[in-house]
VEXPA-480102 format. One record per residue (C-alpha): residue number from 1; x, y, z. Coordinates in steps of 0.1 Angstrom, whole numbers, always signed. Layout:
BEGIN
<NUM; <X; Y; Z>>
...
***
This chain:
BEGIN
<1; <+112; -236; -83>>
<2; <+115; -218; -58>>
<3; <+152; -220; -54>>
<4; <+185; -232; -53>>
<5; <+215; -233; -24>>
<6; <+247; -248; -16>>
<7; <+274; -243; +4>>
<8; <+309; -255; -6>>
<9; <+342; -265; +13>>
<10; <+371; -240; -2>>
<11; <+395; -256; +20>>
<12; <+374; -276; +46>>
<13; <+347; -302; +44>>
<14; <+314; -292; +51>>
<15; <+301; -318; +77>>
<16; <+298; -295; +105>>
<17; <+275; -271; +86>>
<18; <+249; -299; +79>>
<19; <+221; -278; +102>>
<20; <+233; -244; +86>>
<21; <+227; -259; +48>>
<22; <+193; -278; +65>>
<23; <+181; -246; +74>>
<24; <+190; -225; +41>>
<25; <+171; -253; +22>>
<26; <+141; -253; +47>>
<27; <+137; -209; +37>>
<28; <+136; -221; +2>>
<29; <+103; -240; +11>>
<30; <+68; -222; +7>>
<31; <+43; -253; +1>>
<32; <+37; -283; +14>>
<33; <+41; -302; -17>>
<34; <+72; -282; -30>>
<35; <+100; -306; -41>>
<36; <+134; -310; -26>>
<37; <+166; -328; -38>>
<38; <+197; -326; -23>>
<39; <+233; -338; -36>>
<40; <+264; -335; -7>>
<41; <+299; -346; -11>>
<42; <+327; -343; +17>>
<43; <+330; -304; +3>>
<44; <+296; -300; -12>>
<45; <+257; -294; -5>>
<46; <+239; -284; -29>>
<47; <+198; -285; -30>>
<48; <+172; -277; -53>>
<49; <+134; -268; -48>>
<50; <+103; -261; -70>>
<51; <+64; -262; -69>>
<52; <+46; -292; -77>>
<53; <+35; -286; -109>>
<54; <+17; -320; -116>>
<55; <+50; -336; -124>>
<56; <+70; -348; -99>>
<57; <+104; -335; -112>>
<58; <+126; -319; -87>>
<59; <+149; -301; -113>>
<60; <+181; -324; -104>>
<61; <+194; -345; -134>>
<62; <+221; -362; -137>>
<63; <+237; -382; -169>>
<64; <+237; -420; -174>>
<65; <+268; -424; -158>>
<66; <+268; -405; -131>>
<67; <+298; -383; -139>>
<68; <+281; -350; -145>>
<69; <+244; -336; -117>>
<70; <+231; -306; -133>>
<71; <+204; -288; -104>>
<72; <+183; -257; -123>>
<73; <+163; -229; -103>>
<74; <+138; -220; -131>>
<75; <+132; -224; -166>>
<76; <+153; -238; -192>>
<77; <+146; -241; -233>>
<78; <+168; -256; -260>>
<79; <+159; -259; -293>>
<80; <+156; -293; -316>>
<81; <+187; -290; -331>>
<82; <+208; -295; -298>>
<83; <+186; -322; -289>>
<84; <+190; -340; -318>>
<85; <+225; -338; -313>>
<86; <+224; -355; -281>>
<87; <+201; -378; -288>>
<88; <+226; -390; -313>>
<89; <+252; -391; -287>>
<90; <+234; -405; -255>>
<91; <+207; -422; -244>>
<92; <+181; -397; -232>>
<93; <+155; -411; -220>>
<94; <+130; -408; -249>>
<95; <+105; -377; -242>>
<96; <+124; -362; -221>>
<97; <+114; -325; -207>>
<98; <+143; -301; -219>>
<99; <+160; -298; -185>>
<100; <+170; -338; -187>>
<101; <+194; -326; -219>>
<102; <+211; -301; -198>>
<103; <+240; -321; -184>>
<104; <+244; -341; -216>>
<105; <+248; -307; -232>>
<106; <+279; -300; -210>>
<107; <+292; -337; -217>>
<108; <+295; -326; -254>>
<109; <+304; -289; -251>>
<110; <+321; -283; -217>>
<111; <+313; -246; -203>>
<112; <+304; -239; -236>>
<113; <+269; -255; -230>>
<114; <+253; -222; -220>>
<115; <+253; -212; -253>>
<116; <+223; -242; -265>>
<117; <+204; -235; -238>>
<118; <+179; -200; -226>>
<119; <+151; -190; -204>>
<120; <+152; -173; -170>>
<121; <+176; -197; -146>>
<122; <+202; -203; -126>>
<123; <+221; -236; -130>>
<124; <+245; -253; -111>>
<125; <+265; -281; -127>>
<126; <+287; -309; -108>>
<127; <+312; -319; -130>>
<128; <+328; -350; -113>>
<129; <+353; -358; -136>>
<130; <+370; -326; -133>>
<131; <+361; -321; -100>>
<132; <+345; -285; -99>>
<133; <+314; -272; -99>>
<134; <+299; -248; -124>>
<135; <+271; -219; -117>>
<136; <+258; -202; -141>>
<137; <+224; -175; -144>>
<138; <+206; -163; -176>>
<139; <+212; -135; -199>>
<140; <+194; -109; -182>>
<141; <+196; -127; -145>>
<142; <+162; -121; -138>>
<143; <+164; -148; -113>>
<144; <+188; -138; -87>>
<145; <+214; -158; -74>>
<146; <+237; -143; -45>>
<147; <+264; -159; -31>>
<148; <+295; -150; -7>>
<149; <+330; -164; +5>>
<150; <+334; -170; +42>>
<151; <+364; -184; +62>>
<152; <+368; -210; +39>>
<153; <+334; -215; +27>>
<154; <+314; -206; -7>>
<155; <+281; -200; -4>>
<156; <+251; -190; -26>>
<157; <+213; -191; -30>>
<158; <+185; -178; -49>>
<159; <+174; -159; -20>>
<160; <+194; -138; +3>>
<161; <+172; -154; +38>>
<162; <+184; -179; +29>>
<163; <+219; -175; +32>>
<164; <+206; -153; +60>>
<165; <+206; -185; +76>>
<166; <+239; -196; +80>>
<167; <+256; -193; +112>>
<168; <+291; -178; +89>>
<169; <+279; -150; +81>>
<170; <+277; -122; +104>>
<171; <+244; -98; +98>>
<172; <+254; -64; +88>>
<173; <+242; -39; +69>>
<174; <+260; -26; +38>>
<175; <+250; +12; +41>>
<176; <+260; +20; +8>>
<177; <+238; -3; -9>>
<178; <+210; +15; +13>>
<179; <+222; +49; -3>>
<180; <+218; +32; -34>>
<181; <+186; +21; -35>>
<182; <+177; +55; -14>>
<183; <+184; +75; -50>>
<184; <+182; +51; -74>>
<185; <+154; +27; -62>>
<186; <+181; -11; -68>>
<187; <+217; -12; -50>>
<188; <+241; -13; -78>>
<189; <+257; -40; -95>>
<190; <+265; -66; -77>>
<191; <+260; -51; -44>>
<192; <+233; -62; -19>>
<193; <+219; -50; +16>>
<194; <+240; -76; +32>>
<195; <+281; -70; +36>>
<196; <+298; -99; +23>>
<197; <+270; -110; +2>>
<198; <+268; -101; -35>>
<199; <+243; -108; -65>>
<200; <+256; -126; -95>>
<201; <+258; -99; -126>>
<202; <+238; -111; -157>>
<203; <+254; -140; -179>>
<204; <+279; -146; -158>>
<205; <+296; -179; -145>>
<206; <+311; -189; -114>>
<207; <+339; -219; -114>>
<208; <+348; -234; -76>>
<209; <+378; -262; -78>>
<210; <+398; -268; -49>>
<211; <+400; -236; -32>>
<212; <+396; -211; -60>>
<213; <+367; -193; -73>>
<214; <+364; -177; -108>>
<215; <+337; -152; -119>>
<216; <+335; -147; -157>>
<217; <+309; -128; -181>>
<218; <+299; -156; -207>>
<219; <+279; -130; -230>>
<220; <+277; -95; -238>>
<221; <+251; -74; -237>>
<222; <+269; -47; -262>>
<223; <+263; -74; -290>>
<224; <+230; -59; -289>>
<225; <+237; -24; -297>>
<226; <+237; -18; -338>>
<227; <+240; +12; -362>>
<228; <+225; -2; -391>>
<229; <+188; -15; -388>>
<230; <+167; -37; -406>>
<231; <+139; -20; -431>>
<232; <+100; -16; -412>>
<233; <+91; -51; -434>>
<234; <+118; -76; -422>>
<235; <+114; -60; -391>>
<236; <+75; -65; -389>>
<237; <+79; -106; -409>>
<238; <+109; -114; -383>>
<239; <+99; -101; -350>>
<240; <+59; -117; -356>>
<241; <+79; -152; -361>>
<242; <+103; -150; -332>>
<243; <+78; -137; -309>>
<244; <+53; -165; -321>>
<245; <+78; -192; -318>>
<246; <+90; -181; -282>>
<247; <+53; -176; -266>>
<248; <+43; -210; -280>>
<249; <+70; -228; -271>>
<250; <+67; -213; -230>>
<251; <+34; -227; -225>>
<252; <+44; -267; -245>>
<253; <+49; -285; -215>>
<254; <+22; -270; -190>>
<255; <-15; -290; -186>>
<256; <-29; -255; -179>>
<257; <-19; -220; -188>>
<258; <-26; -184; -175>>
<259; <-24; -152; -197>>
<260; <-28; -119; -171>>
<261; <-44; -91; -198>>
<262; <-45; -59; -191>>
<263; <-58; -30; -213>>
<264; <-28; -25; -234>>
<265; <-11; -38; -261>>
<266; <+17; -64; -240>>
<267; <-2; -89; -237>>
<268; <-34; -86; -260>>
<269; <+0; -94; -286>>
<270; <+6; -127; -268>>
<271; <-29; -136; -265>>
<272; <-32; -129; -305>>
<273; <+2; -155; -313>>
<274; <-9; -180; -285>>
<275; <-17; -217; -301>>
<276; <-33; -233; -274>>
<277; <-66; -250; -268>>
<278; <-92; -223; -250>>
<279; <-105; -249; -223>>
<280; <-65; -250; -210>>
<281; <-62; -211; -214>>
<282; <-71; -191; -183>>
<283; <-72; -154; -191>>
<284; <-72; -133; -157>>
<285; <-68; -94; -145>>
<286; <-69; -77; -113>>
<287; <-78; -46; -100>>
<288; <-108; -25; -92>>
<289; <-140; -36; -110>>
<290; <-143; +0; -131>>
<291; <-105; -3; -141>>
<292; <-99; +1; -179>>
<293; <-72; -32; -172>>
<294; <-105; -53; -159>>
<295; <-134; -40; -181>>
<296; <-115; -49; -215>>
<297; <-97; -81; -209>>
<298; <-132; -88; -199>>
<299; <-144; -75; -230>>
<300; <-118; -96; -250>>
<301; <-127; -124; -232>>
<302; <-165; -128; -235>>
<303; <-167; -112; -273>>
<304; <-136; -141; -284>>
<305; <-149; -170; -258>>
<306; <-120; -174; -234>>
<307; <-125; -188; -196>>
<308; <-121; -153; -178>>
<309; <-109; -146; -141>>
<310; <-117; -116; -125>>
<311; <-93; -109; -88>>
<312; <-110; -81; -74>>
<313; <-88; -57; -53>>
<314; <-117; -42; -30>>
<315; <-124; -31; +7>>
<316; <-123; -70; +13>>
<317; <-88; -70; +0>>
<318; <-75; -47; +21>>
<319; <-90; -55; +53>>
<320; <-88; -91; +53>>
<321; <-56; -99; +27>>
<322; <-32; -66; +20>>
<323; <-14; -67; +50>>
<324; <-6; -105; +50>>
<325; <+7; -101; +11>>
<326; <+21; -68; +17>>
<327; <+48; -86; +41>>
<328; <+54; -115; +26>>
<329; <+62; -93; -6>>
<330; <+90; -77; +12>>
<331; <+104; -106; +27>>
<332; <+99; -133; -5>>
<333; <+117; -102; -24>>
<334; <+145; -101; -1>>
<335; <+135; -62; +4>>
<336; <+134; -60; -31>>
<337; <+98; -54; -40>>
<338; <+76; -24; -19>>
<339; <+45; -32; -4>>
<340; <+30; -13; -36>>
<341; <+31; -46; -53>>
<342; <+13; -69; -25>>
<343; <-14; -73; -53>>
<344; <+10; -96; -75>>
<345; <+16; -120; -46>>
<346; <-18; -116; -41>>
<347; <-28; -129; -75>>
<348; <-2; -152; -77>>
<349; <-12; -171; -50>>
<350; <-53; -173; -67>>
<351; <-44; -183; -100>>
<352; <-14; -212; -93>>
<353; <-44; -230; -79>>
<354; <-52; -232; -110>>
<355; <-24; -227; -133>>
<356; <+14; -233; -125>>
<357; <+25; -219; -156>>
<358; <+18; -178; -169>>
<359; <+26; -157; -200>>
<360; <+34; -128; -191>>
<361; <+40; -92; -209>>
<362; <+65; -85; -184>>
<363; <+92; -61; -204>>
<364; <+74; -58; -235>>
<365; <+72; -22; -236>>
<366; <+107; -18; -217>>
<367; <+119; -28; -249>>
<368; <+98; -24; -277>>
<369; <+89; +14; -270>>
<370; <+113; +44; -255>>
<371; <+114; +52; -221>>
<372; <+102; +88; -218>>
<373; <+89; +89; -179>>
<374; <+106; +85; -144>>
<375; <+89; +71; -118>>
<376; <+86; +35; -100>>
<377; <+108; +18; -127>>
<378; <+131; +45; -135>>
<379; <+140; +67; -109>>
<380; <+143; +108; -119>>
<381; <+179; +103; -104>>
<382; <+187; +73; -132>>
<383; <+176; +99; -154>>
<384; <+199; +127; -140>>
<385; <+228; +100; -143>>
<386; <+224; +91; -178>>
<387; <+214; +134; -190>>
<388; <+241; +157; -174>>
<389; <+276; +161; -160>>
<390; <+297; +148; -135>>
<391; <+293; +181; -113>>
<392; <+257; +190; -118>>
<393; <+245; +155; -115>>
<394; <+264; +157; -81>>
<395; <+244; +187; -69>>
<396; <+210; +171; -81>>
<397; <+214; +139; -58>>
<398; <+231; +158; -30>>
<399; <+199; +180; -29>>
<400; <+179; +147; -40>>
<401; <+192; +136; -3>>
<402; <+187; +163; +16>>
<403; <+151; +170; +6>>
<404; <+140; +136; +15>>
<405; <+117; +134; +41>>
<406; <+117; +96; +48>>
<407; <+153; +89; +59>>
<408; <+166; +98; +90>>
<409; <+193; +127; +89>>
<410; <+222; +112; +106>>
<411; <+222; +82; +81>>
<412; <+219; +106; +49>>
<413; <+245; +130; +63>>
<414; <+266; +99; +69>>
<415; <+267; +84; +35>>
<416; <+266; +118; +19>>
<417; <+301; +121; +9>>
<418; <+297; +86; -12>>
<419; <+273; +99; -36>>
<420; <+301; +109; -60>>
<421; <+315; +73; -55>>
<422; <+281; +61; -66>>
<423; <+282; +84; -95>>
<424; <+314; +70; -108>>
<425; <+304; +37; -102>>
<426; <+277; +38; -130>>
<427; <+300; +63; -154>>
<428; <+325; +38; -153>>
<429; <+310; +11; -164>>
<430; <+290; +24; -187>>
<431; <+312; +43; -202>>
<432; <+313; +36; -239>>
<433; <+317; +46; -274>>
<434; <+279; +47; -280>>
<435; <+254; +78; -270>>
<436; <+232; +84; -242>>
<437; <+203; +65; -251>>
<438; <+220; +35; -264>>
<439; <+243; +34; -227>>
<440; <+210; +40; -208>>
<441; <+196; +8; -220>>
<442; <+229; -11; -214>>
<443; <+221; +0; -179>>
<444; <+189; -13; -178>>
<445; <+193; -41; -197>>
<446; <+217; -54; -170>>
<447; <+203; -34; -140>>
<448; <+172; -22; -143>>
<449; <+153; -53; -159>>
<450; <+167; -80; -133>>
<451; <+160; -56; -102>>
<452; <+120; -45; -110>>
<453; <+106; -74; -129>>
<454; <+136; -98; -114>>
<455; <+118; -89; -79>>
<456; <+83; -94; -89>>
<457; <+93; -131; -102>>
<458; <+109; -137; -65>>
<459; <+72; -133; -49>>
<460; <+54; -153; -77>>
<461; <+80; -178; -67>>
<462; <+62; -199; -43>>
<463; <+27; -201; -67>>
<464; <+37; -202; -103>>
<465; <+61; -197; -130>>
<466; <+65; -167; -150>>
<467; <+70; -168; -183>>
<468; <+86; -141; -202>>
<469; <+88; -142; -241>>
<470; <+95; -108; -249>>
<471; <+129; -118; -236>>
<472; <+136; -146; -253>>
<473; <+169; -148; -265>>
<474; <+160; -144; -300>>
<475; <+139; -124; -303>>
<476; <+154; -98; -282>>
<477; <+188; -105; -302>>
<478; <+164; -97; -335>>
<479; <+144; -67; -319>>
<480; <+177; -47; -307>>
<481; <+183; -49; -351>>
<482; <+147; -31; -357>>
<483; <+135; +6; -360>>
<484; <+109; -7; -330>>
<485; <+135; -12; -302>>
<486; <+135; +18; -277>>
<487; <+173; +13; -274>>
<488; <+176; +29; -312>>
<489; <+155; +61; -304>>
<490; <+170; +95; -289>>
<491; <+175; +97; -252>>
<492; <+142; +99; -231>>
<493; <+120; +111; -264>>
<494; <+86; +131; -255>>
<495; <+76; +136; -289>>
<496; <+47; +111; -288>>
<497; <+44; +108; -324>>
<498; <+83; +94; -327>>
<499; <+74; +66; -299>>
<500; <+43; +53; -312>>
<501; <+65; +33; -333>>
<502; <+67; +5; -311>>
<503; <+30; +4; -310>>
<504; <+26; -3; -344>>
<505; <+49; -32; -344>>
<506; <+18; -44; -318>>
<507; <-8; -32; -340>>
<508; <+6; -52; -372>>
<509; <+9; -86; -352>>
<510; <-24; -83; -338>>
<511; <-43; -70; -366>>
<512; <-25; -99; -390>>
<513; <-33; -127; -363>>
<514; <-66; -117; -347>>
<515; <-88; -93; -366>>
<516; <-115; -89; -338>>
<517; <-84; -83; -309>>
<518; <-72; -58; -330>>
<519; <-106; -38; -336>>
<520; <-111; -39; -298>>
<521; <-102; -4; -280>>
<522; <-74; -6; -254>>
<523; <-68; +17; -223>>
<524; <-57; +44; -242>>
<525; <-89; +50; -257>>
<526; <-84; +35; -294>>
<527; <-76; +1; -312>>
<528; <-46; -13; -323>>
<529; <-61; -11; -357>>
<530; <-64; +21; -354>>
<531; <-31; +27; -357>>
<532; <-28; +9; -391>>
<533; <-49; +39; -410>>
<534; <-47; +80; -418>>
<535; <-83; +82; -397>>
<536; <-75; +58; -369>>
<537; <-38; +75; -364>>
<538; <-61; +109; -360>>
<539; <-82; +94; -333>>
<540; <-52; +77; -317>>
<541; <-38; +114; -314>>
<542; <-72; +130; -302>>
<543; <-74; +102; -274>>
<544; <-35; +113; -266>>
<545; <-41; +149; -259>>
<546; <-74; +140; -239>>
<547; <-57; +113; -216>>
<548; <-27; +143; -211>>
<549; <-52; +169; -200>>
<550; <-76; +148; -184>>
<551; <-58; +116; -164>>
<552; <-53; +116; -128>>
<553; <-39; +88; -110>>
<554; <-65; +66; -98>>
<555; <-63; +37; -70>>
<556; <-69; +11; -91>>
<557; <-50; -16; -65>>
<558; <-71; -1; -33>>
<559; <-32; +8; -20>>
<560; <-45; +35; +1>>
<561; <-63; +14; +25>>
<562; <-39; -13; +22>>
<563; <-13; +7; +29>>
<564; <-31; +26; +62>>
<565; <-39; -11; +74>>
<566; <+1; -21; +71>>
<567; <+8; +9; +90>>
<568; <-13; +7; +118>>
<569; <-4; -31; +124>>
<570; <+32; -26; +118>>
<571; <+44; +6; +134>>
<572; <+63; -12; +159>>
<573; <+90; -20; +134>>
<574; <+93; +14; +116>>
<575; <+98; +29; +150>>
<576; <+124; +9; +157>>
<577; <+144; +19; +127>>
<578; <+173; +38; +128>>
<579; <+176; +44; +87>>
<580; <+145; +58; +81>>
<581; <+124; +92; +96>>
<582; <+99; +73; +112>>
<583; <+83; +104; +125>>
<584; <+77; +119; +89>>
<585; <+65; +83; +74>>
<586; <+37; +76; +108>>
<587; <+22; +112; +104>>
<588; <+23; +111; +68>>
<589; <+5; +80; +66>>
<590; <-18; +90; +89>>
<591; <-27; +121; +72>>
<592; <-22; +110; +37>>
<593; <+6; +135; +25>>
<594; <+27; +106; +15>>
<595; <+6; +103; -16>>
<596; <+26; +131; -30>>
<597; <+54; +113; -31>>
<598; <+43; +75; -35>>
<599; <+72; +61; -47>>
<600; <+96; +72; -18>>
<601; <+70; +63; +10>>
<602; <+66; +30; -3>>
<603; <+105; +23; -3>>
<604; <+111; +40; +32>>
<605; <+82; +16; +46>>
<606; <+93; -14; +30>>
<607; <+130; -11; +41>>
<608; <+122; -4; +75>>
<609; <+102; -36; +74>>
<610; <+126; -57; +55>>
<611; <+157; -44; +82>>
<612; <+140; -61; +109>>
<613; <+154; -96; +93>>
<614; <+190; -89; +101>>
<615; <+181; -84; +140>>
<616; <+162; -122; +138>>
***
C-alpha cells in the first residue's frame, strides 16, 4: 500500500511510454521506505507499492512456476479452508502471509478465485498461460481503482494523479461529474472529475486480452436484501461470532495495533471482542482536550489499563499543521475528501509511527443503525432522490442550484438542464422491486460507502492500513438477515425509540464480553448497559431529549481556525477558479457566514483547490 498502476498495449507495445508509467509509479510514492515492484512485458507495466510495515513484502507474488503474478493494492483475507486446499495442491511456501495463496487460488479456480478471498483490495492478476490480465476490486470498492482507454492504451491506477501523469491523456474536466458532486456531495457511478477516466463500480472485474476489454459485476449487492429475518437471539449469538472472528483476524499478522475510540458504541464494540496482548494495543483519539470522544476513551483506557494516545487538535494544530494536512487531504483524495477532514491525515501520519495496522469502526453505524439525518455523509438532495417524485424532486435540486452561494452562476446555469439526466441516472439503476429504504441502502452500499469512508482510506494511505471489520464479508452477509441492520427499517425513521435497536445489538456484545466497558457512559450521556434494563432504557431516553434541546455543534477539530489559515494562504487558487463564486467563499470566510452552511463551504474550497491539478 499505497497503490497500484499499469498501463497496457491494446494494440501497441508499451516501450515508448516507459517515462509516462515511471512517473505514474513515482505519484504512488509517499515515504522513503515505501516498497516498489514492477512486472513489464512488451504490452504490459504493471507496479505495485505499499508502506514498510516491518516486512519487506512488496505485495507482488507470483506461483512456483512462474505462469500466474498476482500484484494486490491493500488487504486480502482467506480463510483455512481454501488454504488447506492449496496447500494440498502446491507448494506454498510454509507460513506464508495470505496474499502468497492468492495466485495459487486462481491456478485452481480460474476467475472464480474472487470468491475465497475478502478484505478491502484491488488485485491485478497476470495470467501467462492464457495471456490476459485480470483486475479485480472488493465488494464494496472501498479502495478505488480508475482506469481509462486511450488510442490504443488501457490504463488504470489506484489514484487518479496518477494517471494524471500520463502524457495520453488530455486534462479536462468532466462538468457533469462537478454538478454531481455539487448536489449530491460524490460524482455518480463510475464517473470521475476527469473525461475519459472512470472508477471501477464495486465487485467488478476487468479482463484485457489482445485488444479487448471486458467489464463484468462478479457479485451482487441485492443478495443482501431479505424479507424474512432471523429472531433477536440468533441475531445477537451470530453477529457477536462473526464480528469476533473478523476483528481478530484483521489485527493477526501486525507486530503492533491501533484502535481509534471515540465516545460511542463503534468501536468501544471492537475494543470489547479484540484478543490481543495490551503492550501491542495502542488505543488513541483526537480532538479537543474537553471533547466527550477524548475524555472517555481516556476514561476507558486508564480504568481497563490500555497504553493511551491523546492527538490534541489545538491552536498549535492549526497554526503550525492544518494547512499542510488540509492540502495534502485534497490532493491524496484525488478531490475526494474536503479540507474538513485534514485531522485524519493528521492522525494518520502520528500514529503509523507507531502502528502500521488500525481497527477501525469505520461503517458500523452506517449499517447497524438507520439513517435518519442529512448532512456531510448524506446529502439533503440523496434524500430528496430516494423520498419524492420525478417532478418535485426536479424542482428541489433546480432551486437546490440556484440558491447556492458558492458556485459561480454561469457554470450552474450551464449544467442546469442536466439535472433531470442526473435524476434518471440514479432512478434507473436503482430501480427495483424492493421499497424505499431497502433501494436507498443499495445506493449507498455501492455509492455512498466507497465515496466517504473510500476517501478517508485514500489519505491514511501513505501512513497505515485501515482495517474495517464491520464490513467483513460475513458478517455483513449475516447482519443484512437481522432485525439490527438499518437496511430492514422504514425509510429515514425519526422515531428514536424504533432506531435504538441497533444499539442494543452493541450493548449485548459489550456487556457479554466486557462488563466494566459496558457500565462506562458514552457520549450520549448513558452506558451500553443501560440499555439492557427497564431503568437504564428511562435514563437513555431522558439523556435523548436533553442532548435534542440542549446540543449545539461544537468545534471539536479547531476547523475554524484551520480553515481561516487555508484561506488566507491559499486565496490565490480560489480566485483563479472559474467553477466556484470566489467572491461569496473569500468574504464568507472572512466574516464567518460560511459556518451556516459548512458542508457546501468546505466542498466549494476543496474543489477549487483540487482543480488547480489539471492546469499542472
Amino acid at each position: 500500500m499505497p497503490g497500484i498502476a499499469g498501463i497496457v498495449g491494446l494494440d501497441r507495445p508499451v516501450s515508448s511510454l516507459k517515462r509516462d508509467f515511471s512517473s505514474m509509479i513515482t505519484s504512488l510514492e509517499y515515504n522513503k521506505d515505501d516498497l516498489v515492484k514492477t512486472v513489464n512485458a512488451e504490452n504490459y507495466m504493471i507496479g505495485v507499492v505499499n508502506i514498510n510495515d516491518g516486512q519487506a513484502i512488496s505485495d507482488c507474488y507470483s506461483t512456483a512456476d512462474n505462469s500466474t503474478t498476482c500484484l494486490i493494492d491493500g488487504d486480502i483475507f482467506i480463510d483455512g479452508g481454501a488454504m488447506q486446499s492449496v496447500d494440498k495442491e502446491y507448494p506454498v511456501p510454509a507460513e506464508s502471509h495470505w496474499k502468497k495463496y492468492v495466485p495459487y487460488l486462481y491456478h485452481m479456480h480460474g476467475f472464480d478465485f474472487i470468491k475465497h478471498i475478502k478484505g478491502c483490495f484491488n488485485v491485478v492478476i497476470l495470467d501467462r498461460r492464457e495471456g490476459l490480465i485480470y483486475l479485480a476490486n472488493s465488494r464494496f470498492g472501498m479502495r478505488p481503482l480508475y482506469y481509462c482507454s486511450l488510442n490504443g492504451y488501457f490504463l488504470f491506477s489506484s489514484e487518479l494523479k496518477s494517471i494524471l501523469r500520463c502524457s495520453l491523456l488530455k486534462r479536462r474536466l468532466n462538468e457533469r461529474a462537478v454538478l454531481e458532486y455539487f448536489l449530491f456531495h460524490y460524482p455518480l457511478s463510475g464517473a470521475t472529475y476527469v473525461e475519459k477516466v472512470l472508477l471501477l463500480d464495486p465487485a467488478t472485474t476487468i479482463t484485457v486480452r489482445r485488444s479487448q476489454i471486458e467489464l463484468n459485476p462478479y457479485w451482487d449487492h441485492d443478495c443482501l436484501m431479505h424479507d424474512r429475518l432471523l429472531s433477536v437471539k440468533d441475531s445477537l449469538e451470530g453477529a457477536e461470532d462473526l464480528l469476533r472472528k473478523a476483528v481478530n483476524i484483521m489485527h493477526m499478522d501486525s507486530k503492533k495495533v491501533a484502535l481509534p475510540v471515540t465516545g460511542g458504541f463503534d468501536s468501544r464494540t471492537i475494543l470489547a471482542l479484540m484478543n490481543r496482548d495490551r503492550k501491542d494495543l495502542l488505543l488513541y483519539s483526537f480532538g479537543n482536550a474537553d471533547s466527550p470522544d477524548v475524555t472517555i476513551p481516556m476514561k476507558i483506557a486508564q480504568k481497563l489499563s490500555y497504553n493511551y494516545f491523546h492527538i490534541n487538535l489545538d491552536d498549535r494544530y492549526s497554526a503550525e499543521f492544518y494547512n499542510d494536512c488540509a492540502k495534502r487531504t485534497i490532493m491524496y483524495s484525488d478531490g475526494r475528501c474536503s479540507l474538513a477532514r485534514a485531522h485524519y491525515l493528521y492522525t494518520s501520519s502520528i500514529i503509523g509511527k507507531t502502528a502500521k495496522t488500525i481497527i477501525s469502526g469505520n461503517c458500523g453505524s452506517e449499517l447497524l443503525r438507520p439513517v435518519h439525518l442529512t448532512g456531510e455523509v448524506i446529502s439533503k438532495n440523496i434524500y430528496s432522490l430516494f423520498r419524492g417524485d420525478a417532478a418535485g424532486l426536479s424542482n428541489d435540486l433546480s432551486n437546490s442550484v440556484s440558491s447556492s452561494k458558492y458556485y459561480s452562476r454561469e457554470f450552474l446555469k450551464r449544467l442546469s438542464p442536466y439535472i433531470d439526466d442526473c435524476i434518471a441516472k440514479v432512478q434507473e439503476r436503482y430501480d427495483s422491486h424492493y421499497g424505499t429504504n431497502k433501494r436507498f441502502y443499495l445506493f449507498l452500499l455501492k455509492e455512498v460507502l466507497r465515496k466517504y469512508f473510500g476517501a478517508e482510506f485514500s489519505i491514511e494511505n501513505p501512513y497505515l492500513h485501515n482495517r474495517l471489520p464491520y464490513l467483513d464479508y460475513d458478517f455483513v452477509d449475516f447482519i443484512f438477515r437481522t432485525p439490527f441492520c438499518g437496511a430492514n427499517y422504514d425509510f429515514f425513521v425519526q422515531n428514536p425509540f424504533a432506531r435504538i435497536m441497533g444499539q442494543l445489538l452493541y450493548a449485548h456484545i459489550i456487556a457479554a464480553n466486557n462488563v466494566q466497558l459496558a457500565k462506562m457512559s458514552t457520549s450520549r450521556m448513558y452506558a451500553p448497559s443501560d440499555l439492557l434494563s427497564v431503568c437504564g432504557k428511562i435514563k437513555a431516553a431522558s439523556a435523548y431529549v436533553y442532548r435534542k434541546v440542549f446540543s449545539r455543534w461544537k468545534d471539536n477539530y479547531c476547523l475554524l481556525k484551520g480553515v481561516s489559515s487555508f484561506l488566507s494562504k491559499n486565496h490565490d487558487c480560489i480566485n483563479g477558479n472559474e467553477y466556484i463564486d470566489a467572491e461569496n467563499i473569500l468574504s464568507d470566510g472572512s466574516n464567518g457566514n460560511w459556518q451556516r452552511e459548512r458542508v457546501e463551504f468546505y466542498k466549494a474550497v476543496s474543489f477549487a483547490f483540487w482543480c488547480g491539478t489539471l492546469s499542472r
